[in-house]
ROSE-4610 file (N, C-alpha, C; in Angstrom, 1 decimal, always signed):
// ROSE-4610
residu = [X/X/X/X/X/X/X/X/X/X/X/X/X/X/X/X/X/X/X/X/X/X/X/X/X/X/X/X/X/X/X/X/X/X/X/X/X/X/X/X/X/X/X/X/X/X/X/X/X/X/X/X/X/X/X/X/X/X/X/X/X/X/X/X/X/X/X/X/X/X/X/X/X/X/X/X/X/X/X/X/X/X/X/X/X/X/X/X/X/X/X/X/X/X/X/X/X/X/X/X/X/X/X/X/X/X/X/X/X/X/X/X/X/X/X/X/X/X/X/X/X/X/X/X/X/X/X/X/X/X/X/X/X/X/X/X/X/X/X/X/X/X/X/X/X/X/X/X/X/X/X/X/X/X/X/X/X/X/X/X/X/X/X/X/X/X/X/X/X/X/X/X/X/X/X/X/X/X/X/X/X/X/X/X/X/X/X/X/X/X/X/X/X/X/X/X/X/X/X/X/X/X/X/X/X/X/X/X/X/X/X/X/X/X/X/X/X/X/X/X/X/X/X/X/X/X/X/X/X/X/X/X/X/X/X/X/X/X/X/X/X/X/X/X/X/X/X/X/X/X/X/X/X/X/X/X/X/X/X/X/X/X/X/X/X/X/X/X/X/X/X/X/X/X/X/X/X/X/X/X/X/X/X/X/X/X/X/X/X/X/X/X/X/X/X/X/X/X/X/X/X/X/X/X/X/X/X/X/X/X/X/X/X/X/X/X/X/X/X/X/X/X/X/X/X/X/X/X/X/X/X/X/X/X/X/X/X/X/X/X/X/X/X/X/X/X/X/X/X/X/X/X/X/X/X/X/X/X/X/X/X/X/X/X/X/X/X/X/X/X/X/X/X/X/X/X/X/X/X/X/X/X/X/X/X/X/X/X/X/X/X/X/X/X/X/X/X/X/X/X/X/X/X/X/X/X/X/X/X/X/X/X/X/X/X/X/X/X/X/X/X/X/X/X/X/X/X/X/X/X/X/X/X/X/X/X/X/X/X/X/X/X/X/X/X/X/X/X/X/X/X/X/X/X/X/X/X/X/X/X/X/X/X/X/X/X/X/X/X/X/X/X/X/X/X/X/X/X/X/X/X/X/X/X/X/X/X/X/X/X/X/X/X/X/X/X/X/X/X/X/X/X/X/X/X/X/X/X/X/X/X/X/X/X/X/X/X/X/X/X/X/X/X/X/X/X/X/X/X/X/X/X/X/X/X/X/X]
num = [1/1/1/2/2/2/3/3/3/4/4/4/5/5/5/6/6/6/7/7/7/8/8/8/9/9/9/10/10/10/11/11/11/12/12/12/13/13/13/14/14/14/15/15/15/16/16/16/17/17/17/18/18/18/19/19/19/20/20/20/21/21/21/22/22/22/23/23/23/24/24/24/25/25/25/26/26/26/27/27/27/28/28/28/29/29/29/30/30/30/31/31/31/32/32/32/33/33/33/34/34/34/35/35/35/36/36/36/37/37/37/38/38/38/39/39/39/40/40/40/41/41/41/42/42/42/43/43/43/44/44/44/45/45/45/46/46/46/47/47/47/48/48/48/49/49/49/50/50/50/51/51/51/52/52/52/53/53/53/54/54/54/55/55/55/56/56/56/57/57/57/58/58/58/59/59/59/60/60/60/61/61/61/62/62/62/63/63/63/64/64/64/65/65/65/66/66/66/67/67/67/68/68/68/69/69/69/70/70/70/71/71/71/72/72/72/73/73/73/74/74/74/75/75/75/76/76/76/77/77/77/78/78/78/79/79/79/80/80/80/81/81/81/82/82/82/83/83/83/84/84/84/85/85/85/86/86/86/87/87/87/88/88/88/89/89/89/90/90/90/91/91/91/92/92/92/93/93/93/94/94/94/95/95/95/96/96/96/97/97/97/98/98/98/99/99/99/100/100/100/101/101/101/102/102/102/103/103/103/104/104/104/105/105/105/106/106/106/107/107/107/108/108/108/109/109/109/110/110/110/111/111/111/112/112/112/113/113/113/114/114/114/115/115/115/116/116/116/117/117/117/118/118/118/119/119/119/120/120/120/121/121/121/122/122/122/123/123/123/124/124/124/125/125/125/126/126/126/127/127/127/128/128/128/129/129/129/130/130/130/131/131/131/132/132/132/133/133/133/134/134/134/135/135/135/136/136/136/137/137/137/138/138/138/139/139/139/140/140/140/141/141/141/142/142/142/143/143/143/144/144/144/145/145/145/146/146/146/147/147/147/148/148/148/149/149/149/150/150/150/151/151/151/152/152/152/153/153/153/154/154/154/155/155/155/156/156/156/157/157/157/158/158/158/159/159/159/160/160/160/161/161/161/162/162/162/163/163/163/164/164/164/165/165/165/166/166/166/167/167/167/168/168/168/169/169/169/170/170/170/171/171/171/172/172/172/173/173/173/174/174/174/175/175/175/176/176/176/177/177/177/178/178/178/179/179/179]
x = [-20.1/-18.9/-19.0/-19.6/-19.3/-17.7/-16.7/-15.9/-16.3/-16.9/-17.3/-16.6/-16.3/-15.2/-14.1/-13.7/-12.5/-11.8/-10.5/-10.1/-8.4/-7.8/-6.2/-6.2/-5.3/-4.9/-3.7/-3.0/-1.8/-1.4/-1.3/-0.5/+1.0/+1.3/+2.6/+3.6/+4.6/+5.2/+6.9/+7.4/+8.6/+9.2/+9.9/+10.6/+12.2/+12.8/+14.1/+15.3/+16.4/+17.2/+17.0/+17.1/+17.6/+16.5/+15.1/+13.6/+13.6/+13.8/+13.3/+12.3/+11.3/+9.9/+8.9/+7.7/+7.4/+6.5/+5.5/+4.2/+2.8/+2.2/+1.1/+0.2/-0.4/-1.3/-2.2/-2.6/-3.0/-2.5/-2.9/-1.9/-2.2/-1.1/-0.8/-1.0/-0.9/-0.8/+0.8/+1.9/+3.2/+3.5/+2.9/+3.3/+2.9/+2.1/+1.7/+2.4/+3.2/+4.6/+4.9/+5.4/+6.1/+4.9/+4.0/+3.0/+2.7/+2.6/+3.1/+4.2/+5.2/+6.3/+6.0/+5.9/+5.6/+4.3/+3.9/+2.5/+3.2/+4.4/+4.9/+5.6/+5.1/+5.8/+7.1/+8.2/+9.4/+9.3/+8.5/+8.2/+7.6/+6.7/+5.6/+5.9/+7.5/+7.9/+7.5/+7.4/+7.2/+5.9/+5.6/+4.0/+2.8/+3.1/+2.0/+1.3/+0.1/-0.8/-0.4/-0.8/-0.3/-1.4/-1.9/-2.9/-1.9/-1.9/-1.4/-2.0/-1.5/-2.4/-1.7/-1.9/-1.1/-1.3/-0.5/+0.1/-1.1/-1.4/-3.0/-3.9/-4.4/-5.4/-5.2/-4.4/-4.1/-4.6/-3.8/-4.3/-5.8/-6.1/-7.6/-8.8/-8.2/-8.9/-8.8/-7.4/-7.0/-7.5/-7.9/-8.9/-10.2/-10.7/-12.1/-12.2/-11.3/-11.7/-10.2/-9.3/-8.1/-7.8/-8.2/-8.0/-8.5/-9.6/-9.9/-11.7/-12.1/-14.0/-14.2/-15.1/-16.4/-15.9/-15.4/-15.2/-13.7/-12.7/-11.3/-10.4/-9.2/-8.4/-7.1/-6.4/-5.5/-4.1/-3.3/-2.3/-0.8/-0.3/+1.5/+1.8/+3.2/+4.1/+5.1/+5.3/+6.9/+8.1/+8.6/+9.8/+10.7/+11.0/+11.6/+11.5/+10.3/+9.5/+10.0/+10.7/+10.8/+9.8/+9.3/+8.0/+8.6/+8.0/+8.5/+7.3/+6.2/+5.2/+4.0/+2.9/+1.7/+0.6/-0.5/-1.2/-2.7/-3.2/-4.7/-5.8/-6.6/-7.7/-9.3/-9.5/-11.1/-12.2/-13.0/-14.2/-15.0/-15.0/-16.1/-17.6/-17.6/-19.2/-19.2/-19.8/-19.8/-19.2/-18.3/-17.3/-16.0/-16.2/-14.7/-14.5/-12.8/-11.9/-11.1/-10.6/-9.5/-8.1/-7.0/-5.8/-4.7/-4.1/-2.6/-1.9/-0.4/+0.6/+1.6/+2.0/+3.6/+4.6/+5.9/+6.7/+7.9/+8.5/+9.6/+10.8/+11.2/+12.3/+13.6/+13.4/+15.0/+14.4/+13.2/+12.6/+12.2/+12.2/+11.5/+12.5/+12.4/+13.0/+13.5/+13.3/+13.1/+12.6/+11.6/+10.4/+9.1/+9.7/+8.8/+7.6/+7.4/+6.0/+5.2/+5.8/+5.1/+4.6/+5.3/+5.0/+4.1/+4.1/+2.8/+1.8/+1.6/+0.4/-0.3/+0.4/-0.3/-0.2/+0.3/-0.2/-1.7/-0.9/-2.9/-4.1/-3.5/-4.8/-5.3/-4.0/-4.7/-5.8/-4.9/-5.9/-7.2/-7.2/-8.7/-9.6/-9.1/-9.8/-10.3/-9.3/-9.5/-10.5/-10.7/-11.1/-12.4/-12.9/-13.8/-14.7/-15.7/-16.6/-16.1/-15.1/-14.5/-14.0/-15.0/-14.6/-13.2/-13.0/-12.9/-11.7/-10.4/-9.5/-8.9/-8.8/-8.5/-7.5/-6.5/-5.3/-5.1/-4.7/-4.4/-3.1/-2.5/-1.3/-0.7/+0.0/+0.5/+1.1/+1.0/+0.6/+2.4/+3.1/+4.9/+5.6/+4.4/+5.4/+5.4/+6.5/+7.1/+7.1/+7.4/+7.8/+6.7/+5.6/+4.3/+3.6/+3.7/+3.1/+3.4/+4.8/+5.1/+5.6/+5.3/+4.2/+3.4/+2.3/+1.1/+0.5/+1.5/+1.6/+2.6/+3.2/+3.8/+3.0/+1.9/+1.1/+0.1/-0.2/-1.1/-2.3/-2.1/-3.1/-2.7/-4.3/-4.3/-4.9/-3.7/-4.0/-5.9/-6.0/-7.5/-7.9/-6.9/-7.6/-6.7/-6.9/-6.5/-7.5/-6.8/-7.6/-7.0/-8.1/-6.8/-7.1/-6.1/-6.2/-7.0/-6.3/-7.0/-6.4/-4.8/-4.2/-3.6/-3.9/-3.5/-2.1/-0.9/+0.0/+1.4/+1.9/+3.3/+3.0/+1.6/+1.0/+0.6/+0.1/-0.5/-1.5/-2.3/-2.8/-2.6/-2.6/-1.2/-3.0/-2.2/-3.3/-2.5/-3.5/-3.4/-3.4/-3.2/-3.8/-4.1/-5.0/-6.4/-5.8/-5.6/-5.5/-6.7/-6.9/-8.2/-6.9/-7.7/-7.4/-9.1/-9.6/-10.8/-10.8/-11.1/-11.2/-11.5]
y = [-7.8/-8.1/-9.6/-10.0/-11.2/-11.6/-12.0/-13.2/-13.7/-14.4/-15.2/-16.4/-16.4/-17.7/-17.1/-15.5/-15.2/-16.6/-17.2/-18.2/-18.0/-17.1/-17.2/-15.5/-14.9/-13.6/-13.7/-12.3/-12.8/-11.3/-10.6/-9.1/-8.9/-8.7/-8.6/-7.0/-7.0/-5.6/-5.6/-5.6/-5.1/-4.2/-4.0/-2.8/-2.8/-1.6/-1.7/-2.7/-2.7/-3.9/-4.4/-3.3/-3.6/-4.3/-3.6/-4.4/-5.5/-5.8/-7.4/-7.1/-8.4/-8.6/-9.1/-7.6/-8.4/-8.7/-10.0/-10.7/-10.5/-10.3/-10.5/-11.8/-12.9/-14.0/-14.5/-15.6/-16.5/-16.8/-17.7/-18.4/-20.2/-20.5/-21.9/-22.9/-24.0/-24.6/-24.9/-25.1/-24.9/-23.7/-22.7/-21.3/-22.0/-22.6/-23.0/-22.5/-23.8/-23.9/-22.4/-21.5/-20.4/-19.3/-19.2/-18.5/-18.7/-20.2/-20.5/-19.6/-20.0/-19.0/-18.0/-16.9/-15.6/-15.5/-16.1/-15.7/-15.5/-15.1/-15.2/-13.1/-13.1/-12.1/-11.6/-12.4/-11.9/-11.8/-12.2/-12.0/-10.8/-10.6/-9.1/-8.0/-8.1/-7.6/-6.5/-4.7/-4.5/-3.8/-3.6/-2.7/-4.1/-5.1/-5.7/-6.6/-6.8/-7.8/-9.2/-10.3/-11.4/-12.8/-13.3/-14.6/-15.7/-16.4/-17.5/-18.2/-19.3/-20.7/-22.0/-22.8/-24.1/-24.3/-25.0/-25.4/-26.5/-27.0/-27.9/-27.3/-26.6/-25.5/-24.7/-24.2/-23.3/-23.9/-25.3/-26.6/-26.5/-27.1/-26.6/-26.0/-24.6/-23.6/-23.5/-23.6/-23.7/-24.4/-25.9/-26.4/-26.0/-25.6/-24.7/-23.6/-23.0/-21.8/-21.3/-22.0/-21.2/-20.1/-19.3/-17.5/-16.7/-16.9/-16.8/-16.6/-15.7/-15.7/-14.2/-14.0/-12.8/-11.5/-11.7/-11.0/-10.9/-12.0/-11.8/-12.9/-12.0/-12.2/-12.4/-13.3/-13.5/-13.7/-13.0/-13.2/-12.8/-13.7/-13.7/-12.9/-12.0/-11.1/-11.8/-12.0/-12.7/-11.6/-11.7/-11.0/-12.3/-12.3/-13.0/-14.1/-14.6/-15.7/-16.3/-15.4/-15.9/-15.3/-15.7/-15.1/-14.4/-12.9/-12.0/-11.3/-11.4/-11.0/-11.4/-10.9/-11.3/-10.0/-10.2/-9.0/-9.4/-8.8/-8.7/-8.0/-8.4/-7.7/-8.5/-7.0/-7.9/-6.6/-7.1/-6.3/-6.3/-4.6/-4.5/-4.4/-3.8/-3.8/-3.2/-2.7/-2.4/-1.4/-1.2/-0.2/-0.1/-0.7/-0.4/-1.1/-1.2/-2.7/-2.1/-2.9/-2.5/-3.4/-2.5/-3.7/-3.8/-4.9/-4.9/-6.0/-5.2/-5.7/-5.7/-7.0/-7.4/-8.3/-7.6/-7.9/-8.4/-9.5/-10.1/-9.2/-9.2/-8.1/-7.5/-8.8/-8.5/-7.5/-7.4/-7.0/-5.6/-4.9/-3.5/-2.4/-1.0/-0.1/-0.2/-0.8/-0.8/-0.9/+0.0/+0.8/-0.3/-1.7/-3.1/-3.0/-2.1/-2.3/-0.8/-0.2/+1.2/+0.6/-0.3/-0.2/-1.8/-2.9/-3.4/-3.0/-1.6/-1.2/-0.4/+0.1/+0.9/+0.0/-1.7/-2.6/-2.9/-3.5/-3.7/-3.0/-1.5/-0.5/-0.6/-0.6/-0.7/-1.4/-3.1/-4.0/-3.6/-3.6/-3.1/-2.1/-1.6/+0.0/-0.2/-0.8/-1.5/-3.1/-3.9/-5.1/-5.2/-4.2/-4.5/-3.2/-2.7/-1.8/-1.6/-0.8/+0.1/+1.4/+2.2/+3.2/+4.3/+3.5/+3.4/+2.0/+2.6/+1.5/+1.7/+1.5/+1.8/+1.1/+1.7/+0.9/+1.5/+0.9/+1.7/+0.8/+2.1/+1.5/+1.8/+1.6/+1.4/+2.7/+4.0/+5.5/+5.3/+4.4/+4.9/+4.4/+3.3/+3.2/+3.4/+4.3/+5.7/+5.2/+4.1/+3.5/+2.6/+2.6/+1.6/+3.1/+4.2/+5.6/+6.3/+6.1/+6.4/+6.0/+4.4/+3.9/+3.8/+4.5/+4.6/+6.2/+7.2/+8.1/+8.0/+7.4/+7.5/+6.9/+6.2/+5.5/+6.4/+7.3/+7.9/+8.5/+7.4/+7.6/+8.7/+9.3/+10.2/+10.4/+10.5/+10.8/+11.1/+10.4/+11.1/+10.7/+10.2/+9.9/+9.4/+8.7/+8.3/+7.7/+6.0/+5.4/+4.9/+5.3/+5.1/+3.1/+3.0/+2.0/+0.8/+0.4/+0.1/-1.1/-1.9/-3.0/-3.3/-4.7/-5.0/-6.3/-5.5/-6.4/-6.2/-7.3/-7.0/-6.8/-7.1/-7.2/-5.9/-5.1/-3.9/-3.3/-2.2/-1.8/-0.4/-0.7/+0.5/+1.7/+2.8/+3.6/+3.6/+3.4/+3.4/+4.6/+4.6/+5.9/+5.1/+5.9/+5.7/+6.2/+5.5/+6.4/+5.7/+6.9/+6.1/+6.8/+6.2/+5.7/+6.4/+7.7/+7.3/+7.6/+6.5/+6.7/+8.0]
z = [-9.5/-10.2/-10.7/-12.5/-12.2/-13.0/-12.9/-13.3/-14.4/-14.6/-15.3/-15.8/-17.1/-17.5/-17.5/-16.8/-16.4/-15.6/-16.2/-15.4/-14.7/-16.3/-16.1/-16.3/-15.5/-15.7/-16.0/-16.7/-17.0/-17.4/-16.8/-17.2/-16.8/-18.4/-18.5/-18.8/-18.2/-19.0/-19.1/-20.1/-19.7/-19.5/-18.9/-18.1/-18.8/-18.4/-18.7/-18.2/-18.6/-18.3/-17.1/-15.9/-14.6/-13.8/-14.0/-13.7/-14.3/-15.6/-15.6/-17.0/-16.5/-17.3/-16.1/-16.1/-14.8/-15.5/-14.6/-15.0/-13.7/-13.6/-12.9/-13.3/-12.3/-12.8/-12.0/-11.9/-11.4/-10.3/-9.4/-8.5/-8.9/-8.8/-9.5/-8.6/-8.5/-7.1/-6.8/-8.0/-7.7/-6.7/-6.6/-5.6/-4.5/-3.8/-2.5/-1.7/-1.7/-0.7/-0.6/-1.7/-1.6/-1.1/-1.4/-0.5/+1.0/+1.4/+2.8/+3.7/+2.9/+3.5/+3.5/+2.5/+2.5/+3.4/+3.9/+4.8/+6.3/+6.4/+8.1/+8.4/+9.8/+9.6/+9.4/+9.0/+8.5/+6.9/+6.5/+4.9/+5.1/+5.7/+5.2/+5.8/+6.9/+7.2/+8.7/+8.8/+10.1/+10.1/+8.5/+8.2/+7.5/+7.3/+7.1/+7.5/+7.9/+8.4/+8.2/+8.6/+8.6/+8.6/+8.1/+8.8/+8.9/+10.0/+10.1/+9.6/+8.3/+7.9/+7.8/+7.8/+7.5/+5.9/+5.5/+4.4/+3.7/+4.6/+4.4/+4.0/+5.0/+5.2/+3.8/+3.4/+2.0/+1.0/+1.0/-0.2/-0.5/+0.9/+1.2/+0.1/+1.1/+0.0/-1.3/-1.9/-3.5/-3.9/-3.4/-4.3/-4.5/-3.2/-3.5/-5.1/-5.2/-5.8/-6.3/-6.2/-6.8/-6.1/-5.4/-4.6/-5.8/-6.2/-7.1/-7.4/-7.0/-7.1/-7.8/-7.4/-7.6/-6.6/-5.3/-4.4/-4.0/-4.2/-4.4/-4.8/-5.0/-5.7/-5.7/-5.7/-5.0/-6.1/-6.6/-7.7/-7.3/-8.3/-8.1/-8.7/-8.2/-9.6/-10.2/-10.3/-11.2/-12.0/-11.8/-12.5/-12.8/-14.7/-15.2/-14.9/-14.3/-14.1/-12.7/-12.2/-10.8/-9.5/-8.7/-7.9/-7.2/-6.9/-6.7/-5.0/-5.2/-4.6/-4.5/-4.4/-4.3/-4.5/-4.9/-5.0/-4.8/-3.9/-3.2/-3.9/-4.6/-4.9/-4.1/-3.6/-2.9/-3.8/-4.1/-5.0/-4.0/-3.3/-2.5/-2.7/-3.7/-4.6/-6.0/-6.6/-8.2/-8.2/-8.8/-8.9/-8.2/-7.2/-6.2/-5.9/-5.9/-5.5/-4.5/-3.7/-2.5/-3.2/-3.1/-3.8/-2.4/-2.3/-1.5/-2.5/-2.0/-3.1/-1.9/-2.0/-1.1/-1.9/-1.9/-2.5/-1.7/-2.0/-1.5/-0.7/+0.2/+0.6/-0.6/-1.2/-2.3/-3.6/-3.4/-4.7/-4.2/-2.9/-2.7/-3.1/-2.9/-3.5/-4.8/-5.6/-6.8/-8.0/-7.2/-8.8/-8.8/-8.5/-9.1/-8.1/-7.0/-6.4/-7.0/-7.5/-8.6/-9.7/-10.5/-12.0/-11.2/-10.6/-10.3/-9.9/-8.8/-8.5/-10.2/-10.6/-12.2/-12.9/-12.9/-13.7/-13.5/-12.0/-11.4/-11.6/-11.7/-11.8/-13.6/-14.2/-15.5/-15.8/-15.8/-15.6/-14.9/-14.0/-13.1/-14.0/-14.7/-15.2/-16.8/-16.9/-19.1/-18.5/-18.0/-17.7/-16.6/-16.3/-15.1/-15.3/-14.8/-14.6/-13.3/-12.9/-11.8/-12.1/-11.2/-10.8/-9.9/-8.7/-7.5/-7.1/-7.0/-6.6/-5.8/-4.3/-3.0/-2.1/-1.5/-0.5/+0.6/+1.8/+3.0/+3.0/+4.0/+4.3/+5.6/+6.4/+7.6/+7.7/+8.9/+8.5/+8.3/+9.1/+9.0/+8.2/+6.7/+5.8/+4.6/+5.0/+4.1/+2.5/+2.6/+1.0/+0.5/+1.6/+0.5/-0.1/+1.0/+0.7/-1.0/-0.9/-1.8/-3.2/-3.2/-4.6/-4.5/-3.9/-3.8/-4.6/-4.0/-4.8/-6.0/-6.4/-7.6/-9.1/-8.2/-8.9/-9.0/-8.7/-8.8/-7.9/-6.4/-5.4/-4.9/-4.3/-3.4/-2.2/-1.1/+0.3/+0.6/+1.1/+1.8/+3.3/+4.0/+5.3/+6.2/+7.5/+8.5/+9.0/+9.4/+10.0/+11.4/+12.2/+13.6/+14.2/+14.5/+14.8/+14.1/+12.8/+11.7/+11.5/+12.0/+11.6/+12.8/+12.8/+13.7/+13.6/+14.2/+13.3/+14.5/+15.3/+16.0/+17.4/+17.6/+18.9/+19.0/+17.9/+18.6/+17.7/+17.6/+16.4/+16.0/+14.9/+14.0/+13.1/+13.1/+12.2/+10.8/+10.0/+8.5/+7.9/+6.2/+5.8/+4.8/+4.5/+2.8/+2.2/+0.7/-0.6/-1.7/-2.8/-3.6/-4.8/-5.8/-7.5/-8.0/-8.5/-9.3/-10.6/-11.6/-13.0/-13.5]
């Protein structure tokens, strides 16, 4: 997978009144701060993984590479230009990407983590030599499952004891995306 002089992404879509305009991008170095926060477990809530990092530590890295390489990928959603989420792409090898998408609490049950996961995928599928677009999710939640299927993915697995998150480790399920 090379990148190349890929530097800024920027997928956009409008939606009807009530969604907004959402944007997919880059991560800025203005987000920092606000990705700090969202890195805790009351942001990612009772199904998602968590790394603890300092706020230095983040800077850090962002200067390295922006969240931004050959192997992943690190991007904001915005709705009406306000940051809304975050979205994970790691490019496991030629053809297949693994995606995670987390969205602010005020922003779930309302369609905006469906129509970013089939943003994401487009993008992935018009823009890259991918086959193969792949997410697990926490087996009890019910509502990443299902924009997961709304989006298109299909059920294929169980991973036992696959996340570890809340002091314990949770089984997953697999869904794949193939072109």
């Amino acid at each position: 997978m090379n990148i190349g002089s890929i530097k800024n992404i920027v997928i956009e879509k409008r939606l009807n009144m009530d969604k907004g305009e959402l944007s997919i991008r880059t991560i800025e170095e203005e987000d920092l701060e606000k990705i700090h926060i969202w890195n805790s477990t009351e942001f990612r809530g009772d199904y998602q993984e968590c790394e603890l990092s300092s706020l230095h530590k983040m800077k850090k890295r962002f200067a390295e590479n922006s969240f931004f390489t050959d192997e992943f990928q690190m991007l904001m959603v915005t709705n009406k230009n306000e940051r809304v989420g975050m979205v994970y792409l790691n490019f496991i090898r030629t053809g297949f990407v693994k995606i995670g998408i987390v969205l602010d609490s005020s922003n779930r049950y309302k369609g905006i983590g469906t129509d970013v996961t089939r943003m994401i995928c487009d993008y992935l599928f018009d823009n890259y030599q991918v086959k193969r677009i792949e997410a697990d999710t926490d087996a009890e939640n019910v509502a990443a499952q299902r924009v997961l299927e709304k989006a298109g993915f299909k059920q294929e697995g169980r991973l036992e004891a696959y996340r570890f998150h809340h002091g314990k480790y949770n089984d997953s399920l697999i869904y794949g995306l193939v072109k």
